[in-house]
C-alpha positions as CSV (number, residue, x, y, z in Angstrom):
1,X,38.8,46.2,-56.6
2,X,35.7,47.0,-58.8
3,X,33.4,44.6,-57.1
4,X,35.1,45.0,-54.1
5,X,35.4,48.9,-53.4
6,X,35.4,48.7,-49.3
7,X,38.6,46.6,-49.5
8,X,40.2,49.2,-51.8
9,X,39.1,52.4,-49.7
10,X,40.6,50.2,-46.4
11,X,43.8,49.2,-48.5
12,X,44.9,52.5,-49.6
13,X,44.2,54.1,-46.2
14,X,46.5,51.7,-44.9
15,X,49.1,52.7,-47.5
16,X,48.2,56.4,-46.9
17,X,48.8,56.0,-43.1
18,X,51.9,53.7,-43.4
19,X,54.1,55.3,-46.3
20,X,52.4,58.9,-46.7
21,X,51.7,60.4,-49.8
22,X,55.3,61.7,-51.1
23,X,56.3,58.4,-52.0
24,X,54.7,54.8,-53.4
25,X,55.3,52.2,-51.3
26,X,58.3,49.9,-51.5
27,X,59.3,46.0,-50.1
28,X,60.7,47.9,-47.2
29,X,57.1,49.0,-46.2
30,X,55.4,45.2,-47.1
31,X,55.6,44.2,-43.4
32,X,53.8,47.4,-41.9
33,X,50.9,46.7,-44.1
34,X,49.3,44.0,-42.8
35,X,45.6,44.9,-44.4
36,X,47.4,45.3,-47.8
37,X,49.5,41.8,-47.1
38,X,45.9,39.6,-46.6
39,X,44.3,41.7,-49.7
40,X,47.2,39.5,-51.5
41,X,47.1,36.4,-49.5
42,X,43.0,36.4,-50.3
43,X,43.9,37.4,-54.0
44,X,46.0,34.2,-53.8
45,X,44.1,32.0,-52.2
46,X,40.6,32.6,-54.2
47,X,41.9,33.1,-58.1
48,X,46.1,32.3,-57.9
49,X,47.1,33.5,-61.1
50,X,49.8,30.2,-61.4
51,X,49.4,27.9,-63.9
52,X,45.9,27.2,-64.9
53,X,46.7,24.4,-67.2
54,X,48.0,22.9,-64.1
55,X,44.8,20.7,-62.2
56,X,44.1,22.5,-59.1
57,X,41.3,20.7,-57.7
58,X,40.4,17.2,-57.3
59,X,39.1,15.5,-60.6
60,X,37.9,12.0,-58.7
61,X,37.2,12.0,-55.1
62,X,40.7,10.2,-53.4
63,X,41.6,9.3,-49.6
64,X,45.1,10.2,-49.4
65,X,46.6,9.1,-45.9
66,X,43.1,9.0,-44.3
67,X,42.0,12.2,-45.7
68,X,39.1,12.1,-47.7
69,X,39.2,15.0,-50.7
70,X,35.6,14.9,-52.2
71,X,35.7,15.6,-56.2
72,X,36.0,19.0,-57.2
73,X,37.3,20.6,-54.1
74,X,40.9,22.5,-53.3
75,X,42.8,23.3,-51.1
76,X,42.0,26.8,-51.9
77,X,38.2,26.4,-51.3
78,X,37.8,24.2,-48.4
79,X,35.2,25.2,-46.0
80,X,36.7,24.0,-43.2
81,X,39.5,26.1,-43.2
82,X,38.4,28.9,-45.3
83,X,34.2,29.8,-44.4
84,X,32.2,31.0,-47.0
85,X,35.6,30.0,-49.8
86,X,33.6,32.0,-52.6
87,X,33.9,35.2,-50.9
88,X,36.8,37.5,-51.0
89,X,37.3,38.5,-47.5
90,X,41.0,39.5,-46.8
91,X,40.0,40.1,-42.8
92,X,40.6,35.9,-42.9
93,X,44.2,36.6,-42.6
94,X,44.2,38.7,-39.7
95,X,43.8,37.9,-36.2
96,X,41.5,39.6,-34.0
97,X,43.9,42.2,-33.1
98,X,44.9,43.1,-36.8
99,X,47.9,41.1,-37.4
100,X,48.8,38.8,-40.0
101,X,48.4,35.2,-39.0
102,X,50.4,32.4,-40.2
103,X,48.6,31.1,-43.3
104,X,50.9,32.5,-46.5
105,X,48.6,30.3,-48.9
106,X,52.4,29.2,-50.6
107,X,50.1,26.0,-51.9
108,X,49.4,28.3,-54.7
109,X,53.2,28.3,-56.1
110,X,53.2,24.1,-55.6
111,X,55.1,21.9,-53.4
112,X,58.1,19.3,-53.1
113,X,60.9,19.7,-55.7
114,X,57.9,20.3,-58.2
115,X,57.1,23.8,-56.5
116,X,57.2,27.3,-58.6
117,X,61.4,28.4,-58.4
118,X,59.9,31.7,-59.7
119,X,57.5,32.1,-56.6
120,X,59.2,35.1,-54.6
121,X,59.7,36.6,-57.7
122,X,56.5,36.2,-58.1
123,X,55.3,37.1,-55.3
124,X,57.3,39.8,-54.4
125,X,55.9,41.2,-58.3
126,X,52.5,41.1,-57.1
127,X,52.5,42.3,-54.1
128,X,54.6,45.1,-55.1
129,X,52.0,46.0,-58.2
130,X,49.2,45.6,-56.3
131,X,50.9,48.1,-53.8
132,X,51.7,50.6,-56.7
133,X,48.5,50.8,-58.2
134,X,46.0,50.9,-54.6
135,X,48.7,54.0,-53.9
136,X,48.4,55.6,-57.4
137,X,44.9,55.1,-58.6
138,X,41.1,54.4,-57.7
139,X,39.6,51.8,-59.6
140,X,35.7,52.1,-60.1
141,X,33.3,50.7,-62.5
142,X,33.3,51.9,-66.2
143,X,30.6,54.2,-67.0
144,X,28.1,53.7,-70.5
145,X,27.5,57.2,-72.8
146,X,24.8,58.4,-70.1
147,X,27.4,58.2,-66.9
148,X,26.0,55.4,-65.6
149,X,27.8,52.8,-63.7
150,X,28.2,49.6,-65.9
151,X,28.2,46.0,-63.4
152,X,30.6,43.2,-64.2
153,X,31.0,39.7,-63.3
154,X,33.9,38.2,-63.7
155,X,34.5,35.4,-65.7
156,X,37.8,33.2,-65.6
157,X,38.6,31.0,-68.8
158,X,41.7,29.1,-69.9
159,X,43.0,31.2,-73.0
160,X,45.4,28.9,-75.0
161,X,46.6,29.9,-78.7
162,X,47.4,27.3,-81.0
C-alpha cells in the first residue's frame, strides 16, 4: 500500500461505505467488497506468498498439450491474459460495471491432489488481515530525521536458515 497509495485511499472507502466505522469488517462483509476482493486477487496473482521454494515459473521452455510455455514465464505473469503482468492493478478483476469477474487466481495455492489443503484457511487469513489493517490504519512511507518522505523498492528474496 506504500507504493500504491490510490489503491489504499479506494480500498478503505470501500470498507468505510460497506461496513461503517463502528465496526472492522468481518467474512460476512467479504462479498460486498468487491474493490477490496481484487486488491487480494492482484496481491495473489503478482507476489503469492505460497511456497517460494516451490518453482513457479518455467525453468526450460516446454510444449505441454500444444501449448507452448516460453522459459521463465508463469501463469501469474502472462501477458496474454494479464496486460502489463508487472503492474499491480486490482481494477483487472472487475468488470466494467464494478463486479468481480470469475478469475480467483486459485493457481497460486497449486492443483490436482498436490494443491495447498491449507488454502481457505489461507485465504480466508489474508483477506481478513488485509481487511483489518486498510480499516484500522493508513500506511505511508517512512520519514528520515528532516520529515522527509523516504522511497522504497521492494525487493523479494528466498530467506532459508540453515
Amino acid at each position: 500500500m506504500v507504493l500504491y497509495p490510490e489503491v489504499q485511499k479506494r480500498a478503505q472507502e470501500e470498507i468505510d461505505k460497506v461496513v461503517g466505522t463502528d465496526r472492522l469488517p468481518d467474512f460476512q462483509d467479504r462479498a460486498s467488497l468487491p474493490y477490496l476482493e481484487a486488491v487480494y486477487r492482484e496481491t495473489m496473482r503478482l507476489k503469492p506468498v505460497g511456497p517460494i521454494g516451490v518453482p513457479h515459473a518455467a525453468t526450460n521452455e516446454d510444449v505441454y498439450k500444444g501449448y507452448y510455455i516460453p522459459k521463465g514465464k508463469a501463469m501469474s505473469q502472462n501477458p496474454v491474459k494479464y496486460p502489463d503482468p508487472s503492474a499491480f492493478k486490482p481494477e483487472r478483476f472487475l468488470d466494467s460495471e464494478g463486479k468481480l469477474n470469475d478469475d480467483t487466481v486459485t493457481y497460486a495455492f497449486g492443483f490436482g491432489r498436490r494443491i495447498c489443503p491449507g488454502r481457505h484457511f489461507a485465504s480466508g487469513s489474508s483477506w481478513i488481515a488485509m481487511a483489518n489493517i486498510l480499516a484500522s490504519f493508513s500506511i505511508g512511507k517512512a520519514k528520515d530525521a528532516a520529515g522527509n518522505p523516504i522511497d522504497c523498492e521492494p525487493d523479494w528474496y528466498l530467506a532459508i536458515s540453515t
